[in-house]
FIFI-177960 format. One record per residue: residue number from 1; residue in one letter; x, y, z of N, C-alpha, C in turn. Coordinates in nm, 3 decimals, decimal comma. Layout:
<recs>
REC     i   aa      n.xx      n.yy      n.zz     ca.xx     ca.yy     ca.zz      c.xx      c.yy      c.zz
REC   NUM    A         X         Y         Z         X         Y         Z         X         Y         Z
...
</recs>
This chain:
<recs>
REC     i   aa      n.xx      n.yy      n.zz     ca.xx     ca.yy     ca.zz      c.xx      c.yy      c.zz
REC     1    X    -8,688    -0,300    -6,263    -8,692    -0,325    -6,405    -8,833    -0,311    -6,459
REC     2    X    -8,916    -0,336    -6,365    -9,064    -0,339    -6,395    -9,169    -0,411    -6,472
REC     3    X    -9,238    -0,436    -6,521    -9,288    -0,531    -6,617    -9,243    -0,578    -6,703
REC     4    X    -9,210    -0,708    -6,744    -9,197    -0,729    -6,860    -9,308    -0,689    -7,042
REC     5    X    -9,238    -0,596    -7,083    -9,354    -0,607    -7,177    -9,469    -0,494    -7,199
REC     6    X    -9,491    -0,454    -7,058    -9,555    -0,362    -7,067    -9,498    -0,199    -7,020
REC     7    X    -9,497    -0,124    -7,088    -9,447     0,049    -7,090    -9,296     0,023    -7,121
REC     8    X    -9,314    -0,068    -7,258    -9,161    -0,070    -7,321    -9,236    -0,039    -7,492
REC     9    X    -9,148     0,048    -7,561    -9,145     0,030    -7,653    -9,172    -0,071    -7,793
REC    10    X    -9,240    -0,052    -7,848    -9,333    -0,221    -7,893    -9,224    -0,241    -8,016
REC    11    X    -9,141    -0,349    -8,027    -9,060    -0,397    -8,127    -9,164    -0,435    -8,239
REC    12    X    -9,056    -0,458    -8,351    -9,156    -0,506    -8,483    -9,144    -0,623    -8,436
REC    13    X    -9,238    -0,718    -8,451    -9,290    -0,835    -8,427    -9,394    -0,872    -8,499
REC    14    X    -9,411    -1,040    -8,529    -9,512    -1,071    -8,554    -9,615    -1,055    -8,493
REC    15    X    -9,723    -1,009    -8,504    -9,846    -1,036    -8,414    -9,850    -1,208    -8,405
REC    16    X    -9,955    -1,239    -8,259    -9,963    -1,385    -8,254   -10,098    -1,426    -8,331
REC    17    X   -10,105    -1,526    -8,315   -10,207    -1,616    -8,405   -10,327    -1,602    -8,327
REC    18    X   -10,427    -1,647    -8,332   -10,541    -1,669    -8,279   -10,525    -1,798    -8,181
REC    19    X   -10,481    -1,865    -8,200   -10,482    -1,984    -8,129   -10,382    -1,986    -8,019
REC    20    X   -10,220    -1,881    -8,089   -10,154    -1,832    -7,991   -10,143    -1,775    -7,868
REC    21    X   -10,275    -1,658    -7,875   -10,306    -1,549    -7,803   -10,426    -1,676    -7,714
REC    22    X   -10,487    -1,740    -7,776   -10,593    -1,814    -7,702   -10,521    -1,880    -7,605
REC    23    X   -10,390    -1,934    -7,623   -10,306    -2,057    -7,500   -10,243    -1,920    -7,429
REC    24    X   -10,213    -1,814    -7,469   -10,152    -1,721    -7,363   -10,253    -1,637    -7,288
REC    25    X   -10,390    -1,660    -7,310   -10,487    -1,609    -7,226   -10,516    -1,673    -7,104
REC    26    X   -10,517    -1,869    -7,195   -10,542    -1,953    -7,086   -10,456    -1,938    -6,988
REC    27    X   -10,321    -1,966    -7,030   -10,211    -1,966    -6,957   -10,206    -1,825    -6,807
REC    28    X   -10,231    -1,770    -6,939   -10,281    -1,638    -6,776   -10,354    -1,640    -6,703
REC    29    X   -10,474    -1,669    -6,723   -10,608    -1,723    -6,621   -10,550    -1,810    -6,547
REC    30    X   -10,444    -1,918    -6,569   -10,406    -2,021    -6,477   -10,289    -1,992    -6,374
REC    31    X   -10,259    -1,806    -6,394   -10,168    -1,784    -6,358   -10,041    -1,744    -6,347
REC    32    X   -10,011    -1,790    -6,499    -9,852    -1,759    -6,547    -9,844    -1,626    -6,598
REC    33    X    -9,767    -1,563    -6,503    -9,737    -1,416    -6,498    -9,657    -1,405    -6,702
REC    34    X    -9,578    -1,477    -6,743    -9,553    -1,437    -6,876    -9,642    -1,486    -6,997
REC    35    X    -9,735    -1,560    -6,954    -9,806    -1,595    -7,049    -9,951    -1,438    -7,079
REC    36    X    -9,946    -1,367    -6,913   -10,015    -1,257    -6,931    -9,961    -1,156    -6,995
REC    37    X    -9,809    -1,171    -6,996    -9,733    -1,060    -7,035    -9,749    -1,076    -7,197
REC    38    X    -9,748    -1,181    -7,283    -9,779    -1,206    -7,400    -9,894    -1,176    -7,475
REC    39    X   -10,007    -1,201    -7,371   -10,131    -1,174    -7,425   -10,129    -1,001    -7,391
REC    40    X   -10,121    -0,996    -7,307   -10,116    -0,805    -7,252   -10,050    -0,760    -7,335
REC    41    X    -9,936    -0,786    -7,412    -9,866    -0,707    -7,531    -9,925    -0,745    -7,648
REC    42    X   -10,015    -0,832    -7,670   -10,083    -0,821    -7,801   -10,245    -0,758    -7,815
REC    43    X   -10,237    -0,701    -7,665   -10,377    -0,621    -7,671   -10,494    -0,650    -7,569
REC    44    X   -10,501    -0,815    -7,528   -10,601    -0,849    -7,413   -10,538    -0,763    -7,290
REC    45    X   -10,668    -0,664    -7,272   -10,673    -0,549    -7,187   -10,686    -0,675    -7,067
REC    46    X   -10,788    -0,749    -7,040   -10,812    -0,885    -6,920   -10,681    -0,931    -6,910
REC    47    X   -10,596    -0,946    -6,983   -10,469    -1,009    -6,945   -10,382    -0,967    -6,856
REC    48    X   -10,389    -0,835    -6,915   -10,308    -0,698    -6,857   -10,340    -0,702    -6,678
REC    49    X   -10,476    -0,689    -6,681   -10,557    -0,656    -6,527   -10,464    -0,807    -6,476
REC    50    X   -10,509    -0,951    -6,525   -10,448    -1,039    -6,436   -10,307    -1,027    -6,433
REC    51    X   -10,207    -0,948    -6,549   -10,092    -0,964    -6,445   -10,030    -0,921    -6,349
REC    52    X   -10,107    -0,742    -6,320   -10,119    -0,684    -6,246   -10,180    -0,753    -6,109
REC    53    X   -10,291    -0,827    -6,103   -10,348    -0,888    -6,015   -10,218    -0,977    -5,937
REC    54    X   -10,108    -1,086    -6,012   -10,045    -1,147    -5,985    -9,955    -1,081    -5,948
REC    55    X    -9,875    -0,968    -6,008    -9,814    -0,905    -5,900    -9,803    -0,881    -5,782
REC    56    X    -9,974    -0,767    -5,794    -9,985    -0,700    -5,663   -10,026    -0,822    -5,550
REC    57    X   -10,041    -0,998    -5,561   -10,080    -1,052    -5,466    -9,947    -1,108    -5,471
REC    58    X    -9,883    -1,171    -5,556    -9,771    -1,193    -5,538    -9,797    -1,395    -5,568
REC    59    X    -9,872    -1,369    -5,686    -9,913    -1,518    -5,730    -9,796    -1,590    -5,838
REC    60    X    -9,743    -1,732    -5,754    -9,604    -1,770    -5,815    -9,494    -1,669    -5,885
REC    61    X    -9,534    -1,559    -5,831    -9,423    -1,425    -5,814    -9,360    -1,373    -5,700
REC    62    X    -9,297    -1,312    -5,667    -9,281    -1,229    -5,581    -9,365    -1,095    -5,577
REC    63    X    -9,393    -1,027    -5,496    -9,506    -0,893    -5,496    -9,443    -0,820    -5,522
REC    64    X    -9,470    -0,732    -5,615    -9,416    -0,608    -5,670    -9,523    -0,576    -5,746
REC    65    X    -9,521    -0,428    -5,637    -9,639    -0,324    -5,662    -9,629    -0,213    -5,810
REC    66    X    -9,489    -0,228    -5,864    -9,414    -0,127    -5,944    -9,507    -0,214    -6,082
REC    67    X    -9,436    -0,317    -6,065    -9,494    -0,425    -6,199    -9,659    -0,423    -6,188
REC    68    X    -9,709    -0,467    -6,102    -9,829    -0,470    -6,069    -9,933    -0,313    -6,152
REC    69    X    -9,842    -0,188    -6,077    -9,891    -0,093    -6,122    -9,898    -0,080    -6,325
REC    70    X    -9,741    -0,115    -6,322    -9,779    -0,090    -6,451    -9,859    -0,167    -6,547
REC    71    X    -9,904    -0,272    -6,531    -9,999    -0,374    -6,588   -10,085    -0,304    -6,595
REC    72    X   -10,156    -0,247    -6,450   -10,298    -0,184    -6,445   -10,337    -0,062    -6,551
REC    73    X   -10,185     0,008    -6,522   -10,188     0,129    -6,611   -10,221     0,089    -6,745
REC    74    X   -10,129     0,001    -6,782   -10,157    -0,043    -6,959   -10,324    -0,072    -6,984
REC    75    X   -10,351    -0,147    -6,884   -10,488    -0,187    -6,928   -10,588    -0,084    -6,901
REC    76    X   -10,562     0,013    -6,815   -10,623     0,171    -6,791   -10,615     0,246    -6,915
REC    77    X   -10,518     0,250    -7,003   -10,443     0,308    -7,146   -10,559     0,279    -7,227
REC    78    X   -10,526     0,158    -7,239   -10,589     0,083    -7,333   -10,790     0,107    -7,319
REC    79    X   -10,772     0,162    -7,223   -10,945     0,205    -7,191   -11,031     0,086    -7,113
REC    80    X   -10,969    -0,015    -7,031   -11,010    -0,115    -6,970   -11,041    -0,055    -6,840
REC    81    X   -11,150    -0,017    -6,807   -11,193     0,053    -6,676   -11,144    -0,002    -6,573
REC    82    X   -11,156    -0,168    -6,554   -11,145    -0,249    -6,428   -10,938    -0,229    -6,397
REC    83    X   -10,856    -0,170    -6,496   -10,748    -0,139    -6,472   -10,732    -0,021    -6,387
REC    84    X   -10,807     0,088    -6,416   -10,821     0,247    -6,345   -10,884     0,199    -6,194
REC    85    X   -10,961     0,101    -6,212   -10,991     0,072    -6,048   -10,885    -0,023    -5,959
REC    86    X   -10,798    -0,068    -6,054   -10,693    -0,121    -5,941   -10,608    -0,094    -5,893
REC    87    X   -10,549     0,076    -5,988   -10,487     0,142    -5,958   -10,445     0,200    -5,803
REC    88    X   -10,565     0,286    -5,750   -10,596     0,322    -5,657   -10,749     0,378    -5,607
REC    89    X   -10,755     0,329    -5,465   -10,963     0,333    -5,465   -10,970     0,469    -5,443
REC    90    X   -11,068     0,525    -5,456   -11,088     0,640    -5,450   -11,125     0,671    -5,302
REC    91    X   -11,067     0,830    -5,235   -11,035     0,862    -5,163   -11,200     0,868    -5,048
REC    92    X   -11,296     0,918    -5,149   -11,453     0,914    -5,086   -11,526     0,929    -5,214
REC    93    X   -11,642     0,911    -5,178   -11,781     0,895    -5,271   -11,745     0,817    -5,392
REC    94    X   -11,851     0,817    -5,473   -11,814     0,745    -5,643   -11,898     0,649    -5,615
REC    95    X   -12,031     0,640    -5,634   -12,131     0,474    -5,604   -12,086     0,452    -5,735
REC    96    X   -12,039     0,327    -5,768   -12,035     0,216    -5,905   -12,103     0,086    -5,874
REC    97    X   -12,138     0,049    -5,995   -12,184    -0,111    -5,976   -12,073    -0,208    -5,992
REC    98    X   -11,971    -0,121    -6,033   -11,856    -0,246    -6,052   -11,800    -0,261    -5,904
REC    99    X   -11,823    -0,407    -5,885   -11,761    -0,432    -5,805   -11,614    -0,553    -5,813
REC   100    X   -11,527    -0,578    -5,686   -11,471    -0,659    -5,664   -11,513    -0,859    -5,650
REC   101    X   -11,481    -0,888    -5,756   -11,574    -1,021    -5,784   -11,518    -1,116    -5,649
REC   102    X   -11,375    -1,075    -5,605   -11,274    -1,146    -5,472   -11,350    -1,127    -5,385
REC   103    X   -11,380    -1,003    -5,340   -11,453    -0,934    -5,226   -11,574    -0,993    -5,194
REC   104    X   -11,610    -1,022    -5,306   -11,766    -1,069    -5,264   -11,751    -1,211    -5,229
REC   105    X   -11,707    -1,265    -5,304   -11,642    -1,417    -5,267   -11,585    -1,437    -5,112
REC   106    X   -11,502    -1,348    -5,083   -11,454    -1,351    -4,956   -11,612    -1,330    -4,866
REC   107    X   -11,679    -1,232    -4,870   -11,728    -1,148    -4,765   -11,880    -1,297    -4,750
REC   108    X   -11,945    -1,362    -4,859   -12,005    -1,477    -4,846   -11,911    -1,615    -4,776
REC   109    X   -11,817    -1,614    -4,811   -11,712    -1,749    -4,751   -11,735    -1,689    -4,586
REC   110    X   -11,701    -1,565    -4,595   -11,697    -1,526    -4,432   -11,823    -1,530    -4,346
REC   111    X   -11,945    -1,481    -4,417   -12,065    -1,456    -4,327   -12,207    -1,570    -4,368
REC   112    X   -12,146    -1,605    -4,485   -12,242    -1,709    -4,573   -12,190    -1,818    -4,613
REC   113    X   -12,120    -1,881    -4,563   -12,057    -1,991    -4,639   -12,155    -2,096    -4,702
REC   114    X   -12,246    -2,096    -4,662   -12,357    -2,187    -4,687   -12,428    -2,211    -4,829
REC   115    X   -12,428    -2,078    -4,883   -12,411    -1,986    -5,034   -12,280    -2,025    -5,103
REC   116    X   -12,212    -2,076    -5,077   -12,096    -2,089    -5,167   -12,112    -2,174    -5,270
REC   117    X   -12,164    -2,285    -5,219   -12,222    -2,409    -5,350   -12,309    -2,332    -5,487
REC   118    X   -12,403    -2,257    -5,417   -12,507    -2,170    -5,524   -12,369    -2,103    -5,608
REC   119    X   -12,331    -2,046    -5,556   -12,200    -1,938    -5,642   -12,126    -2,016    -5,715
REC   120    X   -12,011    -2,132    -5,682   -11,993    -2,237    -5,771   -12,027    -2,302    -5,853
REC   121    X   -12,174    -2,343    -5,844   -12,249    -2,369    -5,957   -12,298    -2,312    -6,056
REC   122    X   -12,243    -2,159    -6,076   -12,298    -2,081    -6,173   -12,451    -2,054    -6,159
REC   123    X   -12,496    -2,034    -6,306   -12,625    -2,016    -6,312   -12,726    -2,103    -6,370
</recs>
């Protein structure tokens, strides 16, 4: 069936409120795969990437790479770069500075854990 919401046809609808779109952003940051789907159909390209993210890990979802994909795509559409990179990594070369914010997190937890407090604490 694939995403809810996203690579469907956009009904007439109200747009949401400001305050609306603000609890369906939160709501997505915290996780809830339809609260991303809400904000991702009213335009937060970041929303889009996390529901794709929740898909493809399979966060209080089941994993599905189909849904997953198409999140990324929308937010790729929409001109959100960090969507085109979740798509698929590239085969060789391409130096970017964008990196994986998980990755790095992981790869200090693994060889640095000691650094983790500094990282938690911001700046």
């Amino acid at each position: 069936a694939g995403a809810a919401g996203c690579g469907s046809t956009p009904t007439a609808k109200a747009p949401m409120t400001s305050a609306a779109l603000l609890e369906a952003t939160a709501g997505c940051r915290a996780g809830e795969v339809e609260s991303c789907a809400r904000a991702c159909d009213e335009g937060d390209t970041a929303s889009c990437n996390d529901a794709g993210h929740i898909y493809e890990l399979g966060i209080k979802v089941s994993r599905d790479g189909v849904a997953a994909g198409a999140y990324y795509r929308k937010a790729c559409d929409a001109g959100d770069m960090v969507g085109l990179l979740c798509l698929q990594r590239g085969l060789e070369g391409g130096l970017s500075s964008i990196v994986s914010s998980t990755t790095v997190h992981n790869e200090i937890a693994a060889n640095h854990p000691e650094y983790l407090g500094l990282l938690y604490n911001g700046y």
